[in-house]
N, C-alpha and C positions, 0 to 999 in steps of 0.2 A: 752228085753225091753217090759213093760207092758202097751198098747198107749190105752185110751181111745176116743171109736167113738160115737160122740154126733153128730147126725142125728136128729135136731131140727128145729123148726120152729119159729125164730124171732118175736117179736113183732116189725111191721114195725113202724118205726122213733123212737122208744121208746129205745134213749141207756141205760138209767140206767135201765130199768128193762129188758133189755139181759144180762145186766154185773152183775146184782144180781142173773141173773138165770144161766148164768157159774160159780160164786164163788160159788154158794150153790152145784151146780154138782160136780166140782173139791175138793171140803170138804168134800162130800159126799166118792167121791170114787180118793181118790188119788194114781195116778199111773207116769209114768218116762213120762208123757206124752198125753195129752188131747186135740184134736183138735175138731175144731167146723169148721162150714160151711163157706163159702165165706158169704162176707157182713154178719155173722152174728148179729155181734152190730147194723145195721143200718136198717137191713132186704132190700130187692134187689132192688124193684122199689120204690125208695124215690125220683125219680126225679131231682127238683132243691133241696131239702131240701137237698142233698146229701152237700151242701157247707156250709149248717148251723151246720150239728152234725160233718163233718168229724172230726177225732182226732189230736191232737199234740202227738207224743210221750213223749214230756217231760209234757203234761198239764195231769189235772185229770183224763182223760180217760184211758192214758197211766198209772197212778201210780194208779189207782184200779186195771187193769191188773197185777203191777206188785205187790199188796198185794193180791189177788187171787192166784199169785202161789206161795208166800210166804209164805203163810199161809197154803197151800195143800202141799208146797215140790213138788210142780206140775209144769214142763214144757205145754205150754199152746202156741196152734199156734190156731187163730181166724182172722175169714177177719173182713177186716173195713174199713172205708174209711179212708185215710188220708191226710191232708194239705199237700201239697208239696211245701221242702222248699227252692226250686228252685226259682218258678215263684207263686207272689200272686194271688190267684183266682183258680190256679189248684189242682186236687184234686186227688186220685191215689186209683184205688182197692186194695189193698194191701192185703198179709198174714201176721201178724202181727205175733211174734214168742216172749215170753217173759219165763226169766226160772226163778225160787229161787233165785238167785242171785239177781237177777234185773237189767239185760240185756234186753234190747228191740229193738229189729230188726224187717226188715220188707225187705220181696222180693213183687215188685210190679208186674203185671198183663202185661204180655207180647202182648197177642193179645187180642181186646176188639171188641166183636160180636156186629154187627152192620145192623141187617139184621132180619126179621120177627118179633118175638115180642122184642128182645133184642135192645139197643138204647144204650149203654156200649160206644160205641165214641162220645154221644152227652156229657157226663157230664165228663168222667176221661181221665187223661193223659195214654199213655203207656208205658214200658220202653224197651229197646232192649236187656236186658242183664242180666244173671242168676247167684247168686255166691253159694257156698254152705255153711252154717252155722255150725258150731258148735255146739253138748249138750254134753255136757261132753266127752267120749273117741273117739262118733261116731260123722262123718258127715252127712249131712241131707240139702235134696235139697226141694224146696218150688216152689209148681206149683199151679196154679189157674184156675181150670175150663177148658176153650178153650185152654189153650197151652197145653195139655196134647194130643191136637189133633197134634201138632208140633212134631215129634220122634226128631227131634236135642237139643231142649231144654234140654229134659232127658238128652239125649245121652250126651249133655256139661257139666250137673251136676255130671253124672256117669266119668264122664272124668274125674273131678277137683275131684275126691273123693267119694260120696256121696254113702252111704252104703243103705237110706233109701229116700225114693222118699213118700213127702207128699201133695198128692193134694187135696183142699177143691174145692167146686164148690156149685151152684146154676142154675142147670140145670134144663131142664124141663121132665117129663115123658116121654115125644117123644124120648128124648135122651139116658133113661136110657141104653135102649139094644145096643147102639154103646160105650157108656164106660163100658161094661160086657166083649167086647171083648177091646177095644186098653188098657186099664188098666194092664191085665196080661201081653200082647207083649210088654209093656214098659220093667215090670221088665222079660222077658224071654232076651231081646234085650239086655239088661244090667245088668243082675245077678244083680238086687237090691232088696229090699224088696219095697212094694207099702202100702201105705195106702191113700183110697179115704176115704173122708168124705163129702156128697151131702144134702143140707137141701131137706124139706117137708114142707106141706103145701100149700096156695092158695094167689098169692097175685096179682090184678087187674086182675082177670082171667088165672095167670098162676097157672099151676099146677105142682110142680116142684116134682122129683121123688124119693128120697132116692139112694137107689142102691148103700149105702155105705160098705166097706168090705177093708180087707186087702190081700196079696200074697206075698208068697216067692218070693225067686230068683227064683224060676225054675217056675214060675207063677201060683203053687197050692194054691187057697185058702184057707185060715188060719181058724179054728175056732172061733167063736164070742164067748166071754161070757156075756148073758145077765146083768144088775145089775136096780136095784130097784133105779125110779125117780120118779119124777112128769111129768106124761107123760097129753099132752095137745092138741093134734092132737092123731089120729090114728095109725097113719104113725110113725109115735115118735121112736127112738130106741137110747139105751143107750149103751153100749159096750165094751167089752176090748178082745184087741188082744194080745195074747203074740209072739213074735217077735224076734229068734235069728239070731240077728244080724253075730253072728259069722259065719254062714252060707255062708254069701257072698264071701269074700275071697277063701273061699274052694268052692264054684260052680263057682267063676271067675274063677279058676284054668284050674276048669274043662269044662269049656265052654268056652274059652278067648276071645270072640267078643272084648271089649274094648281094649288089647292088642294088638288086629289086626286090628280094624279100627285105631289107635293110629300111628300104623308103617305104613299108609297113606297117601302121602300127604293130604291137605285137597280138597275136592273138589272146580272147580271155582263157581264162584257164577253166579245163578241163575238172566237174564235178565226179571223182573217183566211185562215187557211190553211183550216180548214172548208169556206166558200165561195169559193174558188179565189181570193180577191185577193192581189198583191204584197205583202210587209212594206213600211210605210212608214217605219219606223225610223230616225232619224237624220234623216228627211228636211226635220222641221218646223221653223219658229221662232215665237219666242214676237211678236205683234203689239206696234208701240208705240201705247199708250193712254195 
């Protein structure tokens, strides 16, 4: 599998011209798969505006998405914000996943950082629960940012399937060097393939880090290959990973962690007030898959 990493930097509230600037990249270089950063349609701190651009999957935003990968033959996972269509007024950070076909799915954001510069519980819903999706022969699990700090989340997608682990984020530079390391321990812990993709740029004074790449199962980093963009920051990076998937199977073999936490029972759960956290009660929804 040949996964394009766009390492970009959003124009903040401006969706139609991120969504012009993914179709021109994906035309440019079409491969089995193109991921861009969290929020990148909406770019990160938009605030309340977050309720005015979020998308409908079935409205315009959603079907230029899916002429972008129709027209590249290009599977295409991009954050964004979305309507949820649960409860009016709520809104969900989503990884949105669209292929050739014109299927459009979306795993929404499991934990939402609430704490120094991030504010992610003031505007979005979160959901409690992960499924794995679909592209043609392989599965492929959808994590966002902060839950990649969770190893259960992984660990439930590598459960259900999931051959390839794909996390977008909108981290900040402070954080790059703590996902250099939990990124590989994902896929060591689960004989998966990894691909992070982190936008760049500066936006109300953050300064968010790149530090996007791909790994095997067995956690060695992949080679990038550069390709020719319109690059607009510094920081800018274009990319393709080439990815055998076939791999996995044969290092589950040989590593069988999943096999053996599988013949587990599961562990009890965890009493949140133990460890000083908030009840989250109430606070979840269920992702549409």
């Amino acid at each position: 599998m040949r996964v394009l990493l766009a390492q970009l930097a959003p124009a903040k509230g401006d969706v139609a011209a991120n969504l012009d600037r993914l179709a021109a990249l994906v035309r440019a270089h079409p491969v089995d798969l193109a991921v861009f950063p969290e929020l990148f349609l909406s770019g990160y701190r938009v605030g309340d505006q977050v309720h005015r651009i979020a998308m409908e999957p079935d409205g315009a935003v959603g079907q230029a998405l899916r002429a972008a990968s129709a027209a590249a033959h290009t599977a295409i996972v991009v954050g964004a914000p979305v309507r949820a269509p649960e409860r009016s007024g709520e809104v969900y950070n989503a990884a949105v996943l669209v292929d050739p076909s014109g299927r459009l799915t979306y795993q929404v954001k499991r934990y939402l950082p609430t704490y120094g510069p991030f504010e992610e519980g003031s505007f979005f819903t979160p959901t409690d629960t992960s499924e794995v999706v679909t592209l043609g022969p392989h599965r492929i699990g959808l994590e966002i940012c902060y839950d990649a700090f969770f190893p259960e989340i992984t660990r439930s997608l590598a459960l259900a399937g999931a051959e390839l682990l794909v996390a977008i984020s909108a981290s900040p530079v402070t954080s790059r060097r703590l996902f250099e390391r939990i990124l590989p321990a994902r896929a060591i812990e689960n004989a998966a393939a990894v691909v992070y993709v982190n936008r760049v740029g500066v936006e109300d004074g953050v300064v968010f880090g790149g530090g996007s790449g791909a790994w095997d199962p067995r956690g060695e980093p992949l080679a990038l290959e550069n390709v020719a963009f319109d690059r607009r920051e510094p920081e800018e990076l274009a990319a393709v990973a080439t990815i055998d998937l076939a791999e996995v199977p044969r290092w589950r073999r040989f590593r069988p962690t999943l096999r053996d936490v599988a013949s587990r029972p599961p562990a009890p759960p965890i009493d949140a007030a133990s460890v000083g956290s908030p009840s989250t009660e109430g606070a979840t929804r269920t992702a549409r898959l």
